[in-house]
VMD Tcl script that draws the C-alpha trace (Angstrom):
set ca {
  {-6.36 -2.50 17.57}
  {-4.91 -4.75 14.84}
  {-1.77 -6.43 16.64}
  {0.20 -9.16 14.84}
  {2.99 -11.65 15.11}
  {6.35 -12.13 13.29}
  {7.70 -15.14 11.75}
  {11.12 -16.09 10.55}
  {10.61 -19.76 8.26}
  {13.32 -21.88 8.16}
  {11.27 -24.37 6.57}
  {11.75 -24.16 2.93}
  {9.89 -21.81 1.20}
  {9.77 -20.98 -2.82}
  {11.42 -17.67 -2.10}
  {11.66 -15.08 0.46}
  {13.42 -17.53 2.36}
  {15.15 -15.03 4.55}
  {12.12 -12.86 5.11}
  {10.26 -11.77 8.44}
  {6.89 -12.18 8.15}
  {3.76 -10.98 9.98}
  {0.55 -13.21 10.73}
  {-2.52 -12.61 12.82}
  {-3.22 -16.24 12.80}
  {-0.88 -17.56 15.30}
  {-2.68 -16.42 18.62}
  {-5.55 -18.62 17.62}
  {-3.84 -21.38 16.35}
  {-0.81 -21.67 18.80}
  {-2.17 -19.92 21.85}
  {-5.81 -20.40 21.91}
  {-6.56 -16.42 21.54}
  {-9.22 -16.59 19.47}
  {-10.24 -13.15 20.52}
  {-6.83 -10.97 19.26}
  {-5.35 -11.19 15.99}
  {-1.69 -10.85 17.75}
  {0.14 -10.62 20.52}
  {3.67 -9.07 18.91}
  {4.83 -12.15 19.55}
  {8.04 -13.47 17.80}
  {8.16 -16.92 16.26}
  {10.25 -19.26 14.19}
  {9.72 -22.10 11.99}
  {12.41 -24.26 12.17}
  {14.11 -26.56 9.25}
  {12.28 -29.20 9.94}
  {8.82 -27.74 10.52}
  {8.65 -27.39 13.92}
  {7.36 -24.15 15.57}
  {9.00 -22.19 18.49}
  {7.67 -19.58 19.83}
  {10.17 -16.17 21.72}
  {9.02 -16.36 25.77}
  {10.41 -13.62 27.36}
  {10.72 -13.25 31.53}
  {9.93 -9.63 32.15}
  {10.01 -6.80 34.97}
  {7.98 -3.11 35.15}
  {10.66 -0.44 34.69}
  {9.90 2.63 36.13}
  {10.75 5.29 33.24}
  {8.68 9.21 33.48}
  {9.49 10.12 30.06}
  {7.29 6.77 28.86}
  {3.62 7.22 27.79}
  {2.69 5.06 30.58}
  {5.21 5.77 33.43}
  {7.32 2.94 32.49}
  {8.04 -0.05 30.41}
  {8.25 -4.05 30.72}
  {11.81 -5.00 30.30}
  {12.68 -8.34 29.58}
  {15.14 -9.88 32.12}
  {15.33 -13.07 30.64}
  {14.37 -14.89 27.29}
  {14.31 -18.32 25.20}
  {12.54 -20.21 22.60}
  {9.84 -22.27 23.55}
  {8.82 -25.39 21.48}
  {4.73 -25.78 20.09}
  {4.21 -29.35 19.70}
  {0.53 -29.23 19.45}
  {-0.01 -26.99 16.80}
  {-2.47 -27.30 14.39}
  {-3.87 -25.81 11.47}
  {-3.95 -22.73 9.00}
  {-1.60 -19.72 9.00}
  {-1.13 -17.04 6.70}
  {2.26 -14.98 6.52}
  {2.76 -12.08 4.45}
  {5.72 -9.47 4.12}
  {6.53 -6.96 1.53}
  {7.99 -8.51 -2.13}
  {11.01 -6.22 -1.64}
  {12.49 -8.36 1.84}
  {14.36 -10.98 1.89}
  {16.27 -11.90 -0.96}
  {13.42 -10.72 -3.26}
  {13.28 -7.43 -4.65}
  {9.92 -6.59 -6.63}
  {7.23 -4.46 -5.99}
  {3.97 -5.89 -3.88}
  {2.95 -8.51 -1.36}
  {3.70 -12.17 -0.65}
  {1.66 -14.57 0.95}
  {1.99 -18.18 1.98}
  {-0.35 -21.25 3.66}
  {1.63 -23.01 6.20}
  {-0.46 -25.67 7.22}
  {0.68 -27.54 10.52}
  {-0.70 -30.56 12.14}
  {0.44 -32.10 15.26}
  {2.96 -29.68 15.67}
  {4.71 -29.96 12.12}
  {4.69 -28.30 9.00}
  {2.64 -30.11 6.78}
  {2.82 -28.16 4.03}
  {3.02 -25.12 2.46}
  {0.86 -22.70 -0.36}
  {1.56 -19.99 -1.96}
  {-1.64 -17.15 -1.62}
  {-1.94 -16.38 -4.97}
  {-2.93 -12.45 -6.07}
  {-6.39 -12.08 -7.69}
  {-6.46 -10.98 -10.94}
  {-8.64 -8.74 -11.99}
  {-10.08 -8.09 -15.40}
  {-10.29 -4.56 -16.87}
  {-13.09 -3.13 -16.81}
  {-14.05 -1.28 -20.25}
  {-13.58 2.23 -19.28}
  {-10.58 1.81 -18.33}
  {-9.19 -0.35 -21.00}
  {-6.09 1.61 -22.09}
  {-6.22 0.06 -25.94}
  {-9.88 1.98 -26.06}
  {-10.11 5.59 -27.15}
  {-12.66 7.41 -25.84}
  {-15.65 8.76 -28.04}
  {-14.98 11.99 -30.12}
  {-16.27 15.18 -28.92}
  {-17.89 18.24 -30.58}
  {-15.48 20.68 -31.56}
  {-16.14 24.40 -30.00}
  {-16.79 27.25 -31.09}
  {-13.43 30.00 -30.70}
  {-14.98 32.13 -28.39}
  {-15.64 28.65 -25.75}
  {-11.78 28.23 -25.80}
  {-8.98 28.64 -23.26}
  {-6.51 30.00 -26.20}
  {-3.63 30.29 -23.69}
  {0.02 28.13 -25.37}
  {0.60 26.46 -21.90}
  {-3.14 25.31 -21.56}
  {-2.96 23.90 -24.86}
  {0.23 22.00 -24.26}
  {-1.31 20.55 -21.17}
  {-4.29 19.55 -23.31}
  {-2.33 17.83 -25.84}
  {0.01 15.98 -23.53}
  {-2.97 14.77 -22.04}
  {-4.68 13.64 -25.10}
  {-1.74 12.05 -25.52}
  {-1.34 10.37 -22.82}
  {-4.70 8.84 -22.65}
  {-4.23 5.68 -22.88}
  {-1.14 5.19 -20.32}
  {-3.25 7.26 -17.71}
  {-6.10 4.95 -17.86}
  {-3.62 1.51 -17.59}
  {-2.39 3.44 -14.62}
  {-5.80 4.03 -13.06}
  {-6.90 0.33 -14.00}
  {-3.96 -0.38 -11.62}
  {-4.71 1.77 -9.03}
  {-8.15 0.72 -8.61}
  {-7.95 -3.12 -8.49}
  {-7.56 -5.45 -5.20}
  {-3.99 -4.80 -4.75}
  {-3.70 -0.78 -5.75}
  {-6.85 0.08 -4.07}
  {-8.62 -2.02 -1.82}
  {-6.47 -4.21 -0.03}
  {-4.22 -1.38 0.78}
  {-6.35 0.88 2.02}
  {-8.06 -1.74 3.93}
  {-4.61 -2.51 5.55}
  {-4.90 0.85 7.21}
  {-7.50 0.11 9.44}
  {-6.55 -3.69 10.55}
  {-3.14 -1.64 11.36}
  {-1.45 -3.72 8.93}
  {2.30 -2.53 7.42}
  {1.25 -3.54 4.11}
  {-0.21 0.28 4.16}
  {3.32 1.71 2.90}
  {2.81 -0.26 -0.29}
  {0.47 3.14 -1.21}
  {3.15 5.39 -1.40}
  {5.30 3.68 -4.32}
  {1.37 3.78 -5.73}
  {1.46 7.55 -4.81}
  {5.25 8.29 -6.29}
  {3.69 6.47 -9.61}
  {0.87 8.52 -9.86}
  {3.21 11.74 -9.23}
  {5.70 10.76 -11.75}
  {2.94 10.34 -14.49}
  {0.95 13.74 -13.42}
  {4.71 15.69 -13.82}
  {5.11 14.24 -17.08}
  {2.17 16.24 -18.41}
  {3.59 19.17 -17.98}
  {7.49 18.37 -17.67}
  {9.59 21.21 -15.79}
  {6.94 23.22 -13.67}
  {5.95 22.60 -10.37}
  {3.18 21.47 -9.38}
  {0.55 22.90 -6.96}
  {3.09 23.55 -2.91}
  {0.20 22.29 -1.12}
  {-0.25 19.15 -3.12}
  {3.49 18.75 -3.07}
  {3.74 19.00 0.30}
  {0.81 16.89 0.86}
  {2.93 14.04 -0.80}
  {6.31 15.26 0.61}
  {4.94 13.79 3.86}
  {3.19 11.07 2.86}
  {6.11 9.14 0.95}
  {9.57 8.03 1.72}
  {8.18 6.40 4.91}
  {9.34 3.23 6.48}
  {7.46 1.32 9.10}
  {9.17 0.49 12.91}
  {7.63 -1.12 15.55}
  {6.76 1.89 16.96}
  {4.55 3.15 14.41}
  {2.15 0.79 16.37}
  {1.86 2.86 19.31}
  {0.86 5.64 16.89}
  {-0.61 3.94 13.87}
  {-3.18 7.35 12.44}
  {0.00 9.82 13.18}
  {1.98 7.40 11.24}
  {-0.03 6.36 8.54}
  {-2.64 8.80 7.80}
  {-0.02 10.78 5.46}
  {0.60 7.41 3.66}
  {-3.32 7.22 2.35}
  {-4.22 10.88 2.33}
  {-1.23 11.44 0.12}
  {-2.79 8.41 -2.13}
  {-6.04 9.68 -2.34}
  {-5.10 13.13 -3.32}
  {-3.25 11.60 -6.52}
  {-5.47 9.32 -7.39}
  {-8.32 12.15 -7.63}
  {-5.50 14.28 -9.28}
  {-4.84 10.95 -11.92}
  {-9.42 10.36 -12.16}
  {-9.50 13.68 -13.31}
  {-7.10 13.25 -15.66}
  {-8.15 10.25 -17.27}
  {-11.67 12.04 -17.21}
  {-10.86 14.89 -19.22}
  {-8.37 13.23 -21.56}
  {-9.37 13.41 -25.38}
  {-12.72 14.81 -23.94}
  {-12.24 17.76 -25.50}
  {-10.05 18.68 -28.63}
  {-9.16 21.95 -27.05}
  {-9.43 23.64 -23.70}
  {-12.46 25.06 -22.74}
  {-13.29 28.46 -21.90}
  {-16.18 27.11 -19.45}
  {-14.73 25.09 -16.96}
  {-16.06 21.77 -15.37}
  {-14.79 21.35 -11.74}
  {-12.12 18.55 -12.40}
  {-10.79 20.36 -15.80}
  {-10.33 23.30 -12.93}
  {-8.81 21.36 -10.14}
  {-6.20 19.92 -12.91}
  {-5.79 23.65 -13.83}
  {-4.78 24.20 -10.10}
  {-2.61 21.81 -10.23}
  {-0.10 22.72 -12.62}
  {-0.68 26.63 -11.98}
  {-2.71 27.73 -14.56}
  {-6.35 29.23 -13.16}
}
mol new
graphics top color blue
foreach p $ca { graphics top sphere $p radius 0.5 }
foreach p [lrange $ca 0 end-1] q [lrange $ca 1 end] { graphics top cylinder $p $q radius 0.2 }
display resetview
């Protein structure tokens, strides 16, 4: 299971000063568990660099509505100093805590040795180059007109088709964003080393949502789609969603990855075709489900 660690930094910090951060590199470093990643510990880096770490005395409380029987309850606490430290850690929290509000994650290097901050490194983000089919500023290649009788003639198919043509080029910036390190791959990843930076899908997800609506302003889209996203946003992690991390955050990605095929098939079928067709190609059909038109 992928435990971690909090961290408050006193220590000066280029922002997100007043953050609480999580790390799975303190075990190791402070500890000497090399073979965890955390021990939901808490621990504090203190003005002047030096690292304490939450000890708590505790006693089994017998409790028969708890999953186990019972529960350790701490009877008595208090901050314990780490002179030896030394080395690498890694802390990471949201871009929105603190006193930062922006969309994303935040990393930092705090590098200790013999027991004091030595310095400090902000992680920067990768950035990732487009890739040329999905370079918004390039139109896709024209395509054969068809004949009348290939045609879906209906008004509200053909407004669909032309908002989408339209809307080409946004759609495929959108997707370029959704599939690089931070929209796709480091999130989903987070999911399985039961990492809280898995919530960061659903502002993906309410994106993705807000540009599918726009294509056909005013009508609903498909209940079990909406529902499907109804319980996979608006989500907020706790402590306990570690005691029940799939329950908790298998909504958060299936909810993602239902959009994003929703936003790949629009992107696919955008200025494919300078009218509906009659015949229909599975994602053209699926979009068509979507809004409420097959």
């Amino acid at each position: 299971m992928g435990m971690f660690d909090t961290v408050v930094c006193r220590y000066p910090l280029f922002h997100h000063q007043y953050a609480e951060f999580q790390t799975k590199d303190l075990a190791a470093v402070a500890l000497g568990e090399h073979g965890v990643a955390g021990l939901m510990d808490e621990y504090e880096i203190t003005e002047d660099g030096r690292l304490r770490r939450h000890v708590h005395e505790r006693v089994w409380t017998e409790d028969p509505g708890a999953m186990l029987g019972g529960w350790l309850r701490s009877v008595r606490d208090w901050w314990e100093e780490l002179p030896d430290v030394h080395g690498d850690v890694v802390i990471y929290t949201s871009r929105n805590a603190g006193d930062q509000a922006c969309a994303g994650w935040t990393e930092f290097l705090v590098r200790f040795t013999n027991g004091r901050v030595q310095e400090v490194r902000e992680v920067p983000a990768p950035e990732e180059p487009a890739r040329p089919s999905d370079d918004p500023h390039v139109e896709p290649p024209p395509v054969p007109r068809m004949a009348q009788d290939e045609c879906d003639r209906r008004p509200e198919v053909q407004e669909l088709m032309g908002n989408l043509n339209a809307a080409a080029a946004a759609l495929r910036q959108l997707r370029r964003e959704c599939n690089d390190h931070w929209g796709y791959e480091d999130p989903v990843y987070r999911f399985y080393h039961q990492s809280f930076k898995v919530y960061a899908l659903q502002e993906t997800t309410t994106r993705i949502v807000a540009a599918l609506e726009g294509l056909r302003p005013g009508e609903p889209l498909h209940p079990w789609f909406t529902q499907i996203v109804r319980e996979g946003t608006g989500r907020a992690f706790t402590p306990e969603d570690n005691a029940r991390w799939p329950d908790a955050t298998k909504p958060v990605v299936e909810a993602f990855f239902h959009a994003r095929y929703f936003l790949e098939m629009a992107v696919r079928y955008a200025g494919r075709f300078d009218t509906a067709p009659q015949l229909l190609p599975s994602g053209w059909a699926a979009l068509l489900e979507l809004y409420g038109l097959r």
